[in-house]
PDB file of N, CA, C and O in Angstrom, chain B, residues numbered from 101:
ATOM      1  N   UNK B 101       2.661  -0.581  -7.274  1.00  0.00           N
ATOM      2  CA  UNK B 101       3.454   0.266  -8.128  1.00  0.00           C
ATOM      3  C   UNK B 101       2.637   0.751  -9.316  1.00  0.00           C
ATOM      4  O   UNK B 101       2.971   1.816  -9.837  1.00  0.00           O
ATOM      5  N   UNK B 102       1.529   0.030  -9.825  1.00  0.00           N
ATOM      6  CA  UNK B 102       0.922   0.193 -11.118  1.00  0.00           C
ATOM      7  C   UNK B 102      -0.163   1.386 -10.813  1.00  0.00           C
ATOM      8  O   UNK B 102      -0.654   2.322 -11.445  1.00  0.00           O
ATOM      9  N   UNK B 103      -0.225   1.048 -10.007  1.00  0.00           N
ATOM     10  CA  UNK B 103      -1.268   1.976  -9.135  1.00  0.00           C
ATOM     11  C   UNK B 103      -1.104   3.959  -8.462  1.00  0.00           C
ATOM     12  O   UNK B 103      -1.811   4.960  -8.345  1.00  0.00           O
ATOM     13  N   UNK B 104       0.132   3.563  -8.240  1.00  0.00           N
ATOM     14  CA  UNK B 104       1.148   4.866  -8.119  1.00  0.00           C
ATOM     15  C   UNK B 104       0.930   5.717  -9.109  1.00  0.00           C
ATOM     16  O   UNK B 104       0.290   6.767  -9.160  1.00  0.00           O
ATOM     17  N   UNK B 105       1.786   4.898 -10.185  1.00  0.00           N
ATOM     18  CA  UNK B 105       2.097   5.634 -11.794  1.00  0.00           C
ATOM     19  C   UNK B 105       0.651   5.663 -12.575  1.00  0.00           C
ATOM     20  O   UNK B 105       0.445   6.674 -13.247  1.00  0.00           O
ATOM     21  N   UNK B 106      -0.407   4.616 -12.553  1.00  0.00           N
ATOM     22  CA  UNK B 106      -1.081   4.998 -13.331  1.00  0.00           C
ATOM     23  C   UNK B 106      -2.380   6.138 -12.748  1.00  0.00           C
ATOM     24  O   UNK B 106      -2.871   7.157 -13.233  1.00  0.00           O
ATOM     25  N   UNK B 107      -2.565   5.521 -11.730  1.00  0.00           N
ATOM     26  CA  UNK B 107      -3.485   6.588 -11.044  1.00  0.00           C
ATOM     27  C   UNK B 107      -2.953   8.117 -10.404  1.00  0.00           C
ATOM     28  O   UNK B 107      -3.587   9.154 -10.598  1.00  0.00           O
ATOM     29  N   UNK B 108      -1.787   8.057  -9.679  1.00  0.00           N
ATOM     30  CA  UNK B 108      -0.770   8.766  -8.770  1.00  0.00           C
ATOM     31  C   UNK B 108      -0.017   9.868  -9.510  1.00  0.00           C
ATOM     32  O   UNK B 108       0.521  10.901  -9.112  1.00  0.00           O
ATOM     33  N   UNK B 109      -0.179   9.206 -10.957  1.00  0.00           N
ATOM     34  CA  UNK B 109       1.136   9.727 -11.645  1.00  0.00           C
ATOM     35  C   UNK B 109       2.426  10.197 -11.218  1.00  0.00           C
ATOM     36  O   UNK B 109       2.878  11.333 -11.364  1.00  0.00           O
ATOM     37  N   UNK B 110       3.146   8.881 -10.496  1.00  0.00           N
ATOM     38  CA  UNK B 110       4.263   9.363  -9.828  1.00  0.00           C
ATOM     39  C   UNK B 110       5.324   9.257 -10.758  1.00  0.00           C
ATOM     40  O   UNK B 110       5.204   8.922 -11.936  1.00  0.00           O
ATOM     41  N   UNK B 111       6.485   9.594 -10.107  1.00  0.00           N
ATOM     42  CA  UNK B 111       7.828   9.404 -10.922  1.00  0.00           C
ATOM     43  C   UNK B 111       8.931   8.277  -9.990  1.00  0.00           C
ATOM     44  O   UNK B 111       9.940   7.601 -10.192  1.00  0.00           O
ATOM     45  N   UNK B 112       8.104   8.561  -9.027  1.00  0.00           N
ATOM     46  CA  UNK B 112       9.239   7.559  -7.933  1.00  0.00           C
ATOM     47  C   UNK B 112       8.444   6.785  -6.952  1.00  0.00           C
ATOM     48  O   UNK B 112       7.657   7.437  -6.266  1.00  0.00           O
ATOM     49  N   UNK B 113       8.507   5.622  -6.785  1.00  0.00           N
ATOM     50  CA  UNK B 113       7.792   5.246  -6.250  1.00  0.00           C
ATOM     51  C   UNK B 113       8.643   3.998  -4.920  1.00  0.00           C
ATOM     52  O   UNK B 113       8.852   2.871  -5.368  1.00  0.00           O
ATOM     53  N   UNK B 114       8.852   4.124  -4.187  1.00  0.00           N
ATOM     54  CA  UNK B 114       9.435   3.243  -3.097  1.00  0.00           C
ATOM     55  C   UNK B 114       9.101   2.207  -2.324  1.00  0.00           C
ATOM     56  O   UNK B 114       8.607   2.675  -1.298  1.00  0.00           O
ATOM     57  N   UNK B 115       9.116   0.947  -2.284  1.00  0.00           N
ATOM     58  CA  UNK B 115       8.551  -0.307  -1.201  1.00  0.00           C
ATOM     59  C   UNK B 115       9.194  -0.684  -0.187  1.00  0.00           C
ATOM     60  O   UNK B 115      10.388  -0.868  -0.424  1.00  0.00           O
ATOM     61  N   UNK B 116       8.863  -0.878   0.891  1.00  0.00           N
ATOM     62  CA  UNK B 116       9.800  -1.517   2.125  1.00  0.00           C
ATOM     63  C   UNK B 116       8.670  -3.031   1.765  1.00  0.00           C
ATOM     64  O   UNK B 116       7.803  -3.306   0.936  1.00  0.00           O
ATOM     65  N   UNK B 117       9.300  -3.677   2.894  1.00  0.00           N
ATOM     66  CA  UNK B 117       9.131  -5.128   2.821  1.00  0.00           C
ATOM     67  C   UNK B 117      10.000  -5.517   4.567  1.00  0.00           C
ATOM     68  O   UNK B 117      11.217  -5.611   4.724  1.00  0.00           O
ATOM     69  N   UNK B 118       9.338  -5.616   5.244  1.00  0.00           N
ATOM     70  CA  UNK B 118       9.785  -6.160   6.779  1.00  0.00           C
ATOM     71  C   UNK B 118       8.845  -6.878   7.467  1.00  0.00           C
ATOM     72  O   UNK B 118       7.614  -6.897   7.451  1.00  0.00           O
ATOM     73  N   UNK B 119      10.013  -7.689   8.307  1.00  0.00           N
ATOM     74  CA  UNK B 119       9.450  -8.202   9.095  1.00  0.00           C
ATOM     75  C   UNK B 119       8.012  -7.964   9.856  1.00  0.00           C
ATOM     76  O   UNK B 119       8.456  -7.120  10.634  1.00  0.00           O
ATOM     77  N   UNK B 120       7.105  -8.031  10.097  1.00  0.00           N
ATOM     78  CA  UNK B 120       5.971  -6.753  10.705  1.00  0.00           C
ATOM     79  C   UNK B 120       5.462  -8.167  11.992  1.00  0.00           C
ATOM     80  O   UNK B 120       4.393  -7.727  12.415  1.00  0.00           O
ATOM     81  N   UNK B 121       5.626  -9.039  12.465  1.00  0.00           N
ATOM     82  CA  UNK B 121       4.818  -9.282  13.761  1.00  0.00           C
ATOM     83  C   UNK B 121       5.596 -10.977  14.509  1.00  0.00           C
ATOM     84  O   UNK B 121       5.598 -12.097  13.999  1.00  0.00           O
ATOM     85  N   UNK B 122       6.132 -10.543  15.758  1.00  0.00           N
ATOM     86  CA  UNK B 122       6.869 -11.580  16.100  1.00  0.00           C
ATOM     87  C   UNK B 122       6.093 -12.360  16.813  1.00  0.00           C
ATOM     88  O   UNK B 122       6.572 -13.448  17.132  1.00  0.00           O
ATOM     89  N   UNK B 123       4.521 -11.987  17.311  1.00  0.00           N
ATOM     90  CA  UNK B 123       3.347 -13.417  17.151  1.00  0.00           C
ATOM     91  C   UNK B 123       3.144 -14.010  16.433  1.00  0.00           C
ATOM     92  O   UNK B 123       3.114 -15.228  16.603  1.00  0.00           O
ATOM     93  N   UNK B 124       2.892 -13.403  15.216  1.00  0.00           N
ATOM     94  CA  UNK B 124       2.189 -14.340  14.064  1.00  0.00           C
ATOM     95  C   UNK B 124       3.309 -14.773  13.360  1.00  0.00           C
ATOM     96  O   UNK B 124       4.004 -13.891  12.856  1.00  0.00           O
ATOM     97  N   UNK B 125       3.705 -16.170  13.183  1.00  0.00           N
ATOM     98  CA  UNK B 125       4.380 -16.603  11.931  1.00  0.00           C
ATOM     99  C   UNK B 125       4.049 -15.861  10.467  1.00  0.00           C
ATOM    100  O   UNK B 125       2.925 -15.439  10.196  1.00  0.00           O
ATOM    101  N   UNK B 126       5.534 -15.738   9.300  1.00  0.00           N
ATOM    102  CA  UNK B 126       4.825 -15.265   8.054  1.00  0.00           C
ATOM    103  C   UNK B 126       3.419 -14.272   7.917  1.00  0.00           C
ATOM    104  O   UNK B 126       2.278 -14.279   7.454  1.00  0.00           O
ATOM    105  N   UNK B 127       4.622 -13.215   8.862  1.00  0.00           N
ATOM    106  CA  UNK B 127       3.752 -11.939   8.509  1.00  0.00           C
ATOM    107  C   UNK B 127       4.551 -10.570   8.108  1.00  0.00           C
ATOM    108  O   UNK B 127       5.481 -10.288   8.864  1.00  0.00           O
ATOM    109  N   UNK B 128       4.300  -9.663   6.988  1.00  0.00           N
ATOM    110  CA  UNK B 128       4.912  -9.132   6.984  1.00  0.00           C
ATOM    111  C   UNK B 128       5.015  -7.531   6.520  1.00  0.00           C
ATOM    112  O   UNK B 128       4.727  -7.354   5.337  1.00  0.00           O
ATOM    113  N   UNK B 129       5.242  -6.798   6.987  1.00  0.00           N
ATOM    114  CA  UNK B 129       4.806  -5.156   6.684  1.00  0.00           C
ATOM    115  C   UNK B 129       5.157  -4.861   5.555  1.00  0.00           C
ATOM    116  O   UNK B 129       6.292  -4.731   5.097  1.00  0.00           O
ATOM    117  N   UNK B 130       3.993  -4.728   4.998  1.00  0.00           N
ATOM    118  CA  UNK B 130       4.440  -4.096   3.496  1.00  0.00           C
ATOM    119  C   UNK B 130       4.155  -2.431   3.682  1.00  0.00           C
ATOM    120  O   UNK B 130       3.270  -1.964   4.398  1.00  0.00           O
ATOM    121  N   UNK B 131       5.114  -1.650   2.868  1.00  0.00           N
ATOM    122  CA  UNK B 131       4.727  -0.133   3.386  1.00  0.00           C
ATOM    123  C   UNK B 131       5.042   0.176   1.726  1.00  0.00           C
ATOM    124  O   UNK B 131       5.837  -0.597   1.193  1.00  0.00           O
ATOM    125  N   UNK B 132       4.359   1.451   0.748  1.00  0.00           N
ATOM    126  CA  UNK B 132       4.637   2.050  -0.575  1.00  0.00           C
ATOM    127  C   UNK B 132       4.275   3.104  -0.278  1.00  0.00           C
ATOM    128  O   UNK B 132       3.279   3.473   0.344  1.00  0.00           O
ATOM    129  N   UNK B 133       5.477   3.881  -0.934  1.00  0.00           N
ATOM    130  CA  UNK B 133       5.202   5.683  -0.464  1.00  0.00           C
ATOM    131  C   UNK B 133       5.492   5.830  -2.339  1.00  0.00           C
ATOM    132  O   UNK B 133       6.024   4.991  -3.065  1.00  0.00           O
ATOM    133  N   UNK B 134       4.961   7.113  -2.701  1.00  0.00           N
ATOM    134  CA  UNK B 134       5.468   7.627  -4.162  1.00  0.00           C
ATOM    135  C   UNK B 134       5.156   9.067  -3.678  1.00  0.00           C
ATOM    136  O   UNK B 134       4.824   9.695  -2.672  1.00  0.00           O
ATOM    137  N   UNK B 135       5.450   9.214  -4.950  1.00  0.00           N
ATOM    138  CA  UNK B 135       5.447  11.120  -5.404  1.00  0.00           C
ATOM    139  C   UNK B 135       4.866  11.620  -5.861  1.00  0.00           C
ATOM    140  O   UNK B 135       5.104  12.789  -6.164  1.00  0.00           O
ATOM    141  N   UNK B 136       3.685  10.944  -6.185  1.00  0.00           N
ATOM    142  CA  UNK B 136       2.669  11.242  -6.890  1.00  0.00           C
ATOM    143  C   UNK B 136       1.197  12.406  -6.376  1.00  0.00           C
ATOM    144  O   UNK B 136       1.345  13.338  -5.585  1.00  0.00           O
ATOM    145  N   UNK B 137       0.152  12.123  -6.904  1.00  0.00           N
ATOM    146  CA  UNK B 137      -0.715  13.381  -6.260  1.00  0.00           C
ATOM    147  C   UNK B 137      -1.747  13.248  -5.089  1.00  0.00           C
ATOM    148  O   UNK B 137      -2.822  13.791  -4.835  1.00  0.00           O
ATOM    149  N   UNK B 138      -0.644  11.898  -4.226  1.00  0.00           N
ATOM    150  CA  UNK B 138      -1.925  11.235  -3.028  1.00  0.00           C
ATOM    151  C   UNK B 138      -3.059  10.481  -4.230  1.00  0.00           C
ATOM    152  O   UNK B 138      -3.030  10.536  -5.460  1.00  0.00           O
ATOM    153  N   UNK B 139      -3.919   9.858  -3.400  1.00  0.00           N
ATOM    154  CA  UNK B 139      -5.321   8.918  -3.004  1.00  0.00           C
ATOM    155  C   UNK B 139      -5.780   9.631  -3.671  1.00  0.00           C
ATOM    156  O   UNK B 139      -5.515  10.833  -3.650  1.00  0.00           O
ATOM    157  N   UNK B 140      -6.722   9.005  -4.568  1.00  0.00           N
ATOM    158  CA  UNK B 140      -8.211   9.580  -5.197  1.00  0.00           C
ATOM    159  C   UNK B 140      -8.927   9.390  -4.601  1.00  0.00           C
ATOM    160  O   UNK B 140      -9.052   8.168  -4.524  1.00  0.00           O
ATOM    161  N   UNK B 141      -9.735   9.981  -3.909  1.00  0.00           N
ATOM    162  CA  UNK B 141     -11.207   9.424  -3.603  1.00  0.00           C
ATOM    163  C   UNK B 141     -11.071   9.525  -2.318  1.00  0.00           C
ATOM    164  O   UNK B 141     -10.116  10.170  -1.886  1.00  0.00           O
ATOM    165  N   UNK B 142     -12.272   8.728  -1.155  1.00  0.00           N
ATOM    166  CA  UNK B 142     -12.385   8.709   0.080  1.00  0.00           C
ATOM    167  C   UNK B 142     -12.061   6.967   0.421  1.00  0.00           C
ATOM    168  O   UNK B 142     -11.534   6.830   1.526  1.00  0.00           O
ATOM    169  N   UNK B 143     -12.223   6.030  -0.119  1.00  0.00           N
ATOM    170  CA  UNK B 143     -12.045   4.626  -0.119  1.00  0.00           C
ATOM    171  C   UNK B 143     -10.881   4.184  -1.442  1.00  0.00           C
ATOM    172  O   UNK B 143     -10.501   4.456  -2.581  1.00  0.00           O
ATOM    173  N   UNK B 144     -10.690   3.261  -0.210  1.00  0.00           N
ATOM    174  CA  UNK B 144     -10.083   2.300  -1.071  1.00  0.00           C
ATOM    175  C   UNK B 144     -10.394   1.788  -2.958  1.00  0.00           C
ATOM    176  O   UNK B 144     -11.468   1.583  -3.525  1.00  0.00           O
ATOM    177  N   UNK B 145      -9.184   1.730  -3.419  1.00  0.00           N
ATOM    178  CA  UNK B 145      -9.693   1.288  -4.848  1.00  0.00           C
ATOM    179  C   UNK B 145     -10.097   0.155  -4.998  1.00  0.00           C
ATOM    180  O   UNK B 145      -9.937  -0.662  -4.092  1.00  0.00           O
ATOM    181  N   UNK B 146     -10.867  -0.265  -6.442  1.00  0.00           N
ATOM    182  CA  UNK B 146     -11.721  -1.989  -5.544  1.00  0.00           C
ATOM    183  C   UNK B 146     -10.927  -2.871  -6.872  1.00  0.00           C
ATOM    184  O   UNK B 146     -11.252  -4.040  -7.084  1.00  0.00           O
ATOM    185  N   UNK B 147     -10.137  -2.354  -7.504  1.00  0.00           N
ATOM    186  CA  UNK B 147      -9.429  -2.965  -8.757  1.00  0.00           C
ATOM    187  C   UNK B 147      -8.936  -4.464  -8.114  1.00  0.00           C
ATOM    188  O   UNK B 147      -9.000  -4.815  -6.936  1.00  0.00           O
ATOM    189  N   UNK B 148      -8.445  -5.196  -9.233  1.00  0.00           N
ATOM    190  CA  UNK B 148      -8.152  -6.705  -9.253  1.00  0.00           C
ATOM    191  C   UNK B 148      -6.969  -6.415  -7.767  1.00  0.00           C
ATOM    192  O   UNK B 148      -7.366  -6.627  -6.621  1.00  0.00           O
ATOM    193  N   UNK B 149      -5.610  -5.942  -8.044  1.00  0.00           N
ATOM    194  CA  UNK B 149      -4.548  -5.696  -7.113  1.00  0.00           C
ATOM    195  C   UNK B 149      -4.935  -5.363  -5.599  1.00  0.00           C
ATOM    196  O   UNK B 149      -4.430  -5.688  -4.524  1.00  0.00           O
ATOM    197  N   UNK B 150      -6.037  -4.580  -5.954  1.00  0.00           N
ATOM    198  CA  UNK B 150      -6.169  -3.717  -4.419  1.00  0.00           C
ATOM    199  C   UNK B 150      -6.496  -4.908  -3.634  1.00  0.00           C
ATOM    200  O   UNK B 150      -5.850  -5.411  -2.714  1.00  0.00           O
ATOM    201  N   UNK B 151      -7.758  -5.326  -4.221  1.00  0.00           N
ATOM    202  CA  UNK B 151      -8.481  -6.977  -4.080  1.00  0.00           C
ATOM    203  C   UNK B 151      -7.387  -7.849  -3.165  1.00  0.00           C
ATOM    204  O   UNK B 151      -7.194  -8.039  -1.964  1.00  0.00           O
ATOM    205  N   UNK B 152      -6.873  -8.206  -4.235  1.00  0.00           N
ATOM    206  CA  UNK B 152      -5.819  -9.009  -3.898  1.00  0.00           C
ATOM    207  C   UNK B 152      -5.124  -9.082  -2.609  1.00  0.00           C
ATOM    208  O   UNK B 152      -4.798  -9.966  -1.817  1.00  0.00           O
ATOM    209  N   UNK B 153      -5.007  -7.593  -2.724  1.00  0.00           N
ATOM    210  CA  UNK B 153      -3.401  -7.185  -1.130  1.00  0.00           C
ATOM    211  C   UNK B 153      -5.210  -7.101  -0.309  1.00  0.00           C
ATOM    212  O   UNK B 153      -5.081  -8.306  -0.526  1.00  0.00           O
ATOM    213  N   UNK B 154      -5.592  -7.043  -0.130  1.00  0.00           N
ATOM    214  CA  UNK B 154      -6.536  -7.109   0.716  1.00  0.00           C
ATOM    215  C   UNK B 154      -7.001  -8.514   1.637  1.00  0.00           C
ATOM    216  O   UNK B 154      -7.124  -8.704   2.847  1.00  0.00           O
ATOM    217  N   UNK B 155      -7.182  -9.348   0.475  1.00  0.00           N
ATOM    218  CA  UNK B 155      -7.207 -10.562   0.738  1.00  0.00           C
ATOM    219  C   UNK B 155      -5.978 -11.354   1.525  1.00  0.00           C
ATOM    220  O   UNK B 155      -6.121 -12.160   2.445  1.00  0.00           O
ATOM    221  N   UNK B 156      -4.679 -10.895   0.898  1.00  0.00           N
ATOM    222  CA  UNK B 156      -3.396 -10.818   1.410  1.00  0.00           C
ATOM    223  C   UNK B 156      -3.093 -10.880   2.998  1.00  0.00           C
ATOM    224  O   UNK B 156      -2.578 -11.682   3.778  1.00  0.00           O
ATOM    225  N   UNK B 157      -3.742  -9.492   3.062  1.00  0.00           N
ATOM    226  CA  UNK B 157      -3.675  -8.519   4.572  1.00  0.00           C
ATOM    227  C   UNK B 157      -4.983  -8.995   5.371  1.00  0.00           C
ATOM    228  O   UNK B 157      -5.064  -8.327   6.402  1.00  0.00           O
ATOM    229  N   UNK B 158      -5.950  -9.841   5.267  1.00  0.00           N
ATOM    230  CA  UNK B 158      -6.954  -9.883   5.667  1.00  0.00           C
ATOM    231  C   UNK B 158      -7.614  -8.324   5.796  1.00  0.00           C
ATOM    232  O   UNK B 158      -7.495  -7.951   6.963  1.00  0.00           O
ATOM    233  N   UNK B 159      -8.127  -7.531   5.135  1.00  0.00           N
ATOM    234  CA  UNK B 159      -8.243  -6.406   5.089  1.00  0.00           C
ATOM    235  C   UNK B 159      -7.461  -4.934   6.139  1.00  0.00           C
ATOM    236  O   UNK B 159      -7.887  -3.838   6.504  1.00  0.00           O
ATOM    237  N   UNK B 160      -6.671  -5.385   6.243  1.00  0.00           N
ATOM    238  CA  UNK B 160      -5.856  -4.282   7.015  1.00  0.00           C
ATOM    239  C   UNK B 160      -4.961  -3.459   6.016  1.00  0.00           C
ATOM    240  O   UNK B 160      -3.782  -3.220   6.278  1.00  0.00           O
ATOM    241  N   UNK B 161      -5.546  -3.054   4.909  1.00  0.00           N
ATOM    242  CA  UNK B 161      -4.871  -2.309   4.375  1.00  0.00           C
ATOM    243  C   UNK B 161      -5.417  -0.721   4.184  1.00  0.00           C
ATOM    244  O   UNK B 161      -6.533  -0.313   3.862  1.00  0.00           O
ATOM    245  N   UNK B 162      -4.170   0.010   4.515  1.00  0.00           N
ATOM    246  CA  UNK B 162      -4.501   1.537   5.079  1.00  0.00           C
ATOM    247  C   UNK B 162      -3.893   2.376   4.033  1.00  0.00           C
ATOM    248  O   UNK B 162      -2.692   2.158   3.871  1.00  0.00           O
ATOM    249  N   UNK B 163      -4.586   3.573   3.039  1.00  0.00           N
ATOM    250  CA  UNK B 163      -4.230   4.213   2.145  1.00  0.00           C
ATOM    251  C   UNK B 163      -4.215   5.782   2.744  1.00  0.00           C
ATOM    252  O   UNK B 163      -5.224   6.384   3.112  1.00  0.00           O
ATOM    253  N   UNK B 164      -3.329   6.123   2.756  1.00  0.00           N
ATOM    254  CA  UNK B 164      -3.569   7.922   2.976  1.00  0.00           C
ATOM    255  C   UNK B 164      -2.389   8.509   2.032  1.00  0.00           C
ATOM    256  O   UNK B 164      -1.871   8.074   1.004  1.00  0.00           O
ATOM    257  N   UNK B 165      -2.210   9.509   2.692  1.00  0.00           N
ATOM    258  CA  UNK B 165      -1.640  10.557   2.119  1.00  0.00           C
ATOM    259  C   UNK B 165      -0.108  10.427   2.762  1.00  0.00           C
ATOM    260  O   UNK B 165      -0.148  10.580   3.983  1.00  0.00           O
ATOM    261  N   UNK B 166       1.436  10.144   2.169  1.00  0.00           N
ATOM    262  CA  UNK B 166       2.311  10.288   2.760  1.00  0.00           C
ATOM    263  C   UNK B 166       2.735  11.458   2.891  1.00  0.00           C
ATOM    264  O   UNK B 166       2.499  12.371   2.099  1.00  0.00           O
ATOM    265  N   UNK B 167       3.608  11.568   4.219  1.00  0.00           N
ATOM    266  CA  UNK B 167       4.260  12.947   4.769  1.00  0.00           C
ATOM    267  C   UNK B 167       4.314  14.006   4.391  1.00  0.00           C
ATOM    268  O   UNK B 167       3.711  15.000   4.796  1.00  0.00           O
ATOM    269  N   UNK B 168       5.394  13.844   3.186  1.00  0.00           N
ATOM    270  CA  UNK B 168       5.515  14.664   2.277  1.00  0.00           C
ATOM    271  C   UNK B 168       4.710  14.574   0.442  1.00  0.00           C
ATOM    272  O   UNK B 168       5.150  14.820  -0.681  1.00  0.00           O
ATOM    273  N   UNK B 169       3.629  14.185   0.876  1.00  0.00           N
ATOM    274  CA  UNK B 169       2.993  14.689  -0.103  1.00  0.00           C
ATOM    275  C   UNK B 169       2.995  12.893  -1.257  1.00  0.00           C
ATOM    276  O   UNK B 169       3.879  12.037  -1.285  1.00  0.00           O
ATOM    277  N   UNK B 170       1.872  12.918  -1.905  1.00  0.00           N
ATOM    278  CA  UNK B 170       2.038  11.369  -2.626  1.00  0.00           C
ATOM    279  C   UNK B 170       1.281  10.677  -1.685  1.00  0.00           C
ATOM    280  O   UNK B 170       0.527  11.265  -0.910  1.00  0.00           O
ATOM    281  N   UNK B 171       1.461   9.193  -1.700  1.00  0.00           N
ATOM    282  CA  UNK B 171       0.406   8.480  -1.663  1.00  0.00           C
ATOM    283  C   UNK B 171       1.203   7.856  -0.498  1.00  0.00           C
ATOM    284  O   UNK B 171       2.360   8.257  -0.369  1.00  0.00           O
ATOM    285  N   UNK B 172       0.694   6.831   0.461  1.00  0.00           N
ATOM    286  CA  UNK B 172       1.443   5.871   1.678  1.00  0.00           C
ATOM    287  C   UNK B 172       0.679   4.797   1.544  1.00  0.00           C
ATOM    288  O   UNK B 172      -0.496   4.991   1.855  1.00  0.00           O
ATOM    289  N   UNK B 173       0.994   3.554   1.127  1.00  0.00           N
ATOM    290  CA  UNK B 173       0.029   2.698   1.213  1.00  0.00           C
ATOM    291  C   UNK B 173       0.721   1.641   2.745  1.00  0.00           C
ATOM    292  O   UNK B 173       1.825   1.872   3.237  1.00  0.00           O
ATOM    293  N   UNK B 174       0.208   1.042   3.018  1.00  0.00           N
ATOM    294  CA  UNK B 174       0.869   0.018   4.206  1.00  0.00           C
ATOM    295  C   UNK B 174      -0.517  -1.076   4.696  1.00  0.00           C
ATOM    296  O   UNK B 174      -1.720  -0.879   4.868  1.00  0.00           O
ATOM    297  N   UNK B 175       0.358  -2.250   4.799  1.00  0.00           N
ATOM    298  CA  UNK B 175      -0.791  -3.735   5.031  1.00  0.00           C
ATOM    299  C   UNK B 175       0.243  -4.366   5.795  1.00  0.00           C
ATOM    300  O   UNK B 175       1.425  -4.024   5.792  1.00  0.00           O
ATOM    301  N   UNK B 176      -0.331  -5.431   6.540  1.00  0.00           N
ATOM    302  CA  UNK B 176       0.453  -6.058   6.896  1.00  0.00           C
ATOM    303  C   UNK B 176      -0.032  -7.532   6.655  1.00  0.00           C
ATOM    304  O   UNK B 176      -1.111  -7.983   7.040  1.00  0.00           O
ATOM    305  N   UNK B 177       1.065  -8.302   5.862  1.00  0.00           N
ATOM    306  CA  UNK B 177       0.504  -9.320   4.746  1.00  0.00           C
ATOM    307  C   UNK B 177       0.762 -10.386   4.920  1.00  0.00           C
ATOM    308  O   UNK B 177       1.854 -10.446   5.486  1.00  0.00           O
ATOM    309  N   UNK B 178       0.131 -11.822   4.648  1.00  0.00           N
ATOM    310  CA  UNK B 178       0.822 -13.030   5.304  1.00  0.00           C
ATOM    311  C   UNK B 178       1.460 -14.043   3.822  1.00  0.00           C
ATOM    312  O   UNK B 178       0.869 -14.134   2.745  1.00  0.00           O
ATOM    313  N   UNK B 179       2.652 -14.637   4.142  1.00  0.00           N
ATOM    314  CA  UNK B 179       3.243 -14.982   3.023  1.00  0.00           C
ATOM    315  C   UNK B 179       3.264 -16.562   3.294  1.00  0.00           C
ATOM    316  O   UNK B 179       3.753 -17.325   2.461  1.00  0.00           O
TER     317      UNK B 179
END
């Protein structure tokens, strides 16, 4: 979310949180869409958070551009 607004400059920013894999125990799809102006850059950001959900996700975390415009982030994370 910090990431949205401060980089993104969004105004709205949305999280799902699901179930994501009925192999693996305690796993779970994280998905963040906002409104903001999409992804900076070509890579991933390497800040403390990004870090983090990375480590989280064992690096399966995927940044593009959502549908309609703004940012899509999605990992799938173990809790």
């Amino acid at each position: 979310m910090t990431n949205s607004v401060r980089h993104g400059l969004a105004t709205i920013v949305d999280i799902d949180l699901e179930d994501g894999s009925t192999d693996i125990p305690n796993r779970y799809r994280l998905r963040v869409t906002d409104n903001g102006v999409g992804p900076v850059g070509r890579r991933l950001p390497s800040g403390v958070g990004m870090r983090f959900l990375g480590e989280l996700s064992d690096g399966s975390v995927e940044l593009g551009f959502a549908p309609n415009g703004g940012a899509l982030l999605e990992a799938l994370i173990r809790c």
